[in-house]
C-alpha positions as CSV (number, residue, x, y, z in Angstrom):
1,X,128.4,99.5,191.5
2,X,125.7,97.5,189.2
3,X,125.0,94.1,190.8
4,X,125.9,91.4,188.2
5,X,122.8,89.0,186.9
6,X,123.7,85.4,187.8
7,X,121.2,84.6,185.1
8,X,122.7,82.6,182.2
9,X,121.0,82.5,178.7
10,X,119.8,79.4,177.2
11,X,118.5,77.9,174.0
12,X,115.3,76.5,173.7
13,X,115.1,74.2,169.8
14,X,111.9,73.2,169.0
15,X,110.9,70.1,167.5
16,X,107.5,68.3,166.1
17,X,104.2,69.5,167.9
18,X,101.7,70.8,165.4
19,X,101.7,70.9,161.5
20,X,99.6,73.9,160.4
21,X,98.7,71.6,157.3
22,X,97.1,69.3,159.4
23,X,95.0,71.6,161.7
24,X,91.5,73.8,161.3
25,X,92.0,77.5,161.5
26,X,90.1,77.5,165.1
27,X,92.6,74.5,165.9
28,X,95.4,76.9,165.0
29,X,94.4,80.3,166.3
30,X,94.1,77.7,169.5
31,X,97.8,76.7,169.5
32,X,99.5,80.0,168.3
33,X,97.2,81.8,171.7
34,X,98.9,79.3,173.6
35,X,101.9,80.0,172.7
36,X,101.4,83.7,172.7
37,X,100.2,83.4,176.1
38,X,103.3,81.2,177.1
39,X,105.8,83.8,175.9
40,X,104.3,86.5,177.2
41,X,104.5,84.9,180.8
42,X,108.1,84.5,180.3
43,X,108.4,87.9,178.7
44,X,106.7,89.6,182.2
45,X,108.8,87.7,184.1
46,X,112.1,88.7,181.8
47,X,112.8,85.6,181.0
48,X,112.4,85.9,177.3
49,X,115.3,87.3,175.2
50,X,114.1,86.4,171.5
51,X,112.6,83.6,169.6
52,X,111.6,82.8,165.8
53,X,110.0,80.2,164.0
54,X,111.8,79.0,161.3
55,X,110.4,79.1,157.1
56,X,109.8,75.2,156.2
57,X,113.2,75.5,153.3
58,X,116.7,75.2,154.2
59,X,119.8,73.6,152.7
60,X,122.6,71.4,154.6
61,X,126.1,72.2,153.7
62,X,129.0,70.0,154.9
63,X,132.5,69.4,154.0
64,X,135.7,71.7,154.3
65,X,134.5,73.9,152.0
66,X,130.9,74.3,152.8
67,X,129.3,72.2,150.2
68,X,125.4,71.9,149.8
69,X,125.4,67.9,150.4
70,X,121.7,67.7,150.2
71,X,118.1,69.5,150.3
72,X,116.9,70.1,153.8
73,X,114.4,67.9,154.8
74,X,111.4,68.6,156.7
75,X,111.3,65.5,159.4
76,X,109.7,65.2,163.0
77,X,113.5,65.6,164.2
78,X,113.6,68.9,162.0
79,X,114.2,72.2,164.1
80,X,110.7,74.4,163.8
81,X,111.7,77.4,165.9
82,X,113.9,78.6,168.9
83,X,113.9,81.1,171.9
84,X,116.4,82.5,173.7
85,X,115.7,82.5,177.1
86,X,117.5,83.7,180.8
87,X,117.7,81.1,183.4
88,X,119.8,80.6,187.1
89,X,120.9,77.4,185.8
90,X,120.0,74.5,183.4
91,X,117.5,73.0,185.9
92,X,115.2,76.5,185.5
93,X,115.9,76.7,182.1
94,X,114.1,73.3,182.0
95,X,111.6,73.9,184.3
96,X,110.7,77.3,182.2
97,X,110.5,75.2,178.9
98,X,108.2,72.3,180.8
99,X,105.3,74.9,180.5
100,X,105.7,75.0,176.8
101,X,102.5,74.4,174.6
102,X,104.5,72.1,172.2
103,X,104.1,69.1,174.8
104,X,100.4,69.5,173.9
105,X,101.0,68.1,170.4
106,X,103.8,65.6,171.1
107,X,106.3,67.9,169.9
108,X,109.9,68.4,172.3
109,X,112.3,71.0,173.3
110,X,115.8,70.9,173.3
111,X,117.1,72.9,176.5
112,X,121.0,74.3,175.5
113,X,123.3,76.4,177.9
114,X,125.2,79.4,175.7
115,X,128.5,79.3,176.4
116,X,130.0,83.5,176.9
117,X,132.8,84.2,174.5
């Protein structure tokens, strides 16, 4: 009989931290190694479901029927990217996202248990 994982999955949103606009190309090549580096430890360690950064554009919709209510706007509070990630418990899961290279540039991490359905 297969042993059951006790690892949950959690979300991982990612806020601020660098704006490409604002940085060199060496500056950049330096933060995306970082982070390549950083998800490759988690990969190795099978920690690391998935994650994307998200395109700049977006719309909010609200409402009963779904209604566009405004533009999406690009804000320090703004969602930049996300990874899915496999954790004992939400204490890992925030001690996994603590090593993140987005600290580096003042950005933050949201750390969100998935609940099973």
């Amino acid at each position: 009989m297969a042993k059951k994982s006790m690892s949950k999955e959690f979300m991982f949103l990612f806020r601020g931290g660098a704006d490409p606009a604002e940085l060199s190309r060496e500056e950049m090549q330096k933060v995306m190694s970082s982070w390549s580096t950083w998800m490759g430890q988690l990969k190795k360690r099978g920690q690391l479901k998935r994650g994307h950064p998200l395109d700049d554009g977006g719309k909010v919709l609200s409402g009963r029927k779904g209604q566009e209510v405004r533009p999406f706007a690009e804000t320090e509070e703004s969602v930049g990217g996300y990874l899915l990630v496999h954790a004992r418990n939400l204490s890992q899961a925030a001690k996994i996202a603590q090593g993140c290279p987005i600290f580096e540039r003042g950005g933050s991490v949201e750390v969100r248990p998935i609940v099973s359905m």
